[in-house]
N, C-alpha and C positions, 0 to 999 in steps of 0.2 A: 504494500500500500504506500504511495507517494504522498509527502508534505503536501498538510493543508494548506488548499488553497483558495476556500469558501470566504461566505463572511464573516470577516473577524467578528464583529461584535455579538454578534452571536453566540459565539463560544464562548468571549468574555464576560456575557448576561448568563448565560448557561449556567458556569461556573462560579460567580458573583465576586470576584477577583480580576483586578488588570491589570491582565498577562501581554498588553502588547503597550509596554511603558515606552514612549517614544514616539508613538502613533497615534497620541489622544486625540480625538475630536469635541472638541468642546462647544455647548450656546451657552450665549450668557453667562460663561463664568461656569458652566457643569458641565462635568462632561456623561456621557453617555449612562455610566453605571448611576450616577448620580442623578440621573431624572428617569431613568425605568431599572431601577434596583431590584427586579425578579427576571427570571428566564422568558426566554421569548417565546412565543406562540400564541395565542387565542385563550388557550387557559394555565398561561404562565403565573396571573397572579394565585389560581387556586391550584397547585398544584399541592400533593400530597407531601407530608414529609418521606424524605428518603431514606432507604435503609441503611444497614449499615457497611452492607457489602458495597451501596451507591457510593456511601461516603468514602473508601476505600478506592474504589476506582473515579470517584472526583479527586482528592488529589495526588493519582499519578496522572492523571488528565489534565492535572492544574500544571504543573511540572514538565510535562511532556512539550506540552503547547508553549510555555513562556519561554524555554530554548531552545523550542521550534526544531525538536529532534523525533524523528520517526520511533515506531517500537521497537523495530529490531534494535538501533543503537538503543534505544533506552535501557531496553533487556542486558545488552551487551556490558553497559556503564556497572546497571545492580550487580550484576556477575562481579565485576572486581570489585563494589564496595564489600560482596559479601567475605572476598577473600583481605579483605585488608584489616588492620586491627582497629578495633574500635565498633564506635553501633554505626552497623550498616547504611543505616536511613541519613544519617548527619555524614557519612562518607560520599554517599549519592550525590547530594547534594553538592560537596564538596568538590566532586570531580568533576561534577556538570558548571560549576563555575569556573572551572580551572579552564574550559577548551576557551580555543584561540577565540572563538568568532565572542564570547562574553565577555571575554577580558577588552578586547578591541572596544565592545559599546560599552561598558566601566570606564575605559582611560576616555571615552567620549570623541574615538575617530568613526564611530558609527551613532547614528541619531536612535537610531533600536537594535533590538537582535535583529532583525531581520536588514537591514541597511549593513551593518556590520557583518554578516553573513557573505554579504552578495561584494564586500570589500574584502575580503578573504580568497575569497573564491577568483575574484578577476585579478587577483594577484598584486593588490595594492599593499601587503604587509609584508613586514620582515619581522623575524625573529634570530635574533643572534647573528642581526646580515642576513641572513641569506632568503628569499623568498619561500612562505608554506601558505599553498593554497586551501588547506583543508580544513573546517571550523572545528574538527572535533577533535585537533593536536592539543595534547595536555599541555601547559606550559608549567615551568615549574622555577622556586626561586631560585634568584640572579639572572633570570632569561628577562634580555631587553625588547621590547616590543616597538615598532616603529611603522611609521607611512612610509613608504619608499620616495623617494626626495621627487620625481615627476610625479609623484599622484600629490604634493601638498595644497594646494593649489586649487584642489578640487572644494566647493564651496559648503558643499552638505558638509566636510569634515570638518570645516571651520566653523562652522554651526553648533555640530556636536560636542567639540571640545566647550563650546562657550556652555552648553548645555551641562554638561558634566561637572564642570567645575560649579555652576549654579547648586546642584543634587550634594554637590559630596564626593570625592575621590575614596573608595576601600582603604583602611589604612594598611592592607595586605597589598598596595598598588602606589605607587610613587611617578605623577605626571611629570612631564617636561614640554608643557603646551608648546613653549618657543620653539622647540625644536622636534614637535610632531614623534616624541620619543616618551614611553612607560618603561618601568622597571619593576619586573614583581621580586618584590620585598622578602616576601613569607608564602604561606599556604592562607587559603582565606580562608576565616571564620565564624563559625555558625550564625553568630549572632550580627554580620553583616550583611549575610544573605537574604534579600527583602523582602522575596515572595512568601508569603502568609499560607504557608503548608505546615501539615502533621506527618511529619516523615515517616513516623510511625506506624500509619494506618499502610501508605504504602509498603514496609518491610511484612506485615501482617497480609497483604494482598497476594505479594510471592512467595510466601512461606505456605499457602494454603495446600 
């Protein structure tokens, strides 16, 4: 099954969480979840509560979707948090913030995951010098992340940087706006991780 590519917002009424940070649409100062705060359809506002296996698979859904990673790679990521030490669920996480195309929209040379994605992929980053086009390379600390000197130039990532720095830099992340250059610091940590998941529920989903 290939990366959605429906309407966002839909998924992020679905879900009641916004997973596609960078791409708000806002009226009047709201944005979207903020003026229809339930799931979409006809009888989105009376819908039942859900159970517990729903809540379960809402958030690896919530997850899945905000770093816009297919299931297989998601599958793929649990596999090694399961082998690594520590609770699996706060590893997941950990590793899924670690790939390249997240770190890029953190240091703010991508305006979303998805812009940062598609900067990855057309080969506008370096790491350690030398060009990876892949968003799901781990990076790990003292690896420098950078735009390649003909892509600075380009306006959406001057955008973003201004963006980024507005939110907050990771303190697992160390910008160099002037010179379109990041340095990861350390491994990032839990409690910098923004999206509003229960890691838990998903360890308890694949464990079944």
């Amino acid at each position: 099954m290939g990366r959605y590519t429906g309407p966002k917002w839909r998924i992020a009424r679905r879900l009641g969480v916004n997973i596609y940070v960078g791409e708000e649409k806002s009226q009047k100062g709201k944005s979207i979840l903020d003026r229809r705060p339930y799931p979409p359809g006809q009888h989105g506002r009376s819908r039942r509560k859900i159970s517990y296996y729903g809540r379960q698979l809402m958030e690896k859904q919530k997850v899945k979707y905000y770093y816009g990673i297919r299931e297989g790679q998601f599958k793929r990521f649990y596999e090694m948090a399961e082998r690594m030490r520590g609770q699996t669920g706060e590893n997941l996480l950990k590793l899924l913030e670690s790939r390249l195309d997240n770190v890029v929209y953190r240091l703010g040379f991508g305006k979303s995951h998805r812009h940062a994605r598609q900067l990855v992929v057309h080969g506008h980053i370096l790491v350690n010098g030398k060009k990876v086009d892949r968003p799901s390379y781990l990076v790990k600390p003292g690896d420098i992340v950078e735009v390649k000197e003909k892509s600075r130039e380009i306006p959406q990532i001057k955008e973003g940087i201004e963006l980024a720095q507005r939110r907050g830099i990771p303190s697992w992340l160390e910008l160099d706006a002037e010179n379109f250059k990041g340095v990861v610091k350390a491994e990032p940590t839990r409690e910098e991780i923004e999206i509003p998941v229960e890691e838990h529920l998903i360890v308890e989903l694949y464990s079944k």
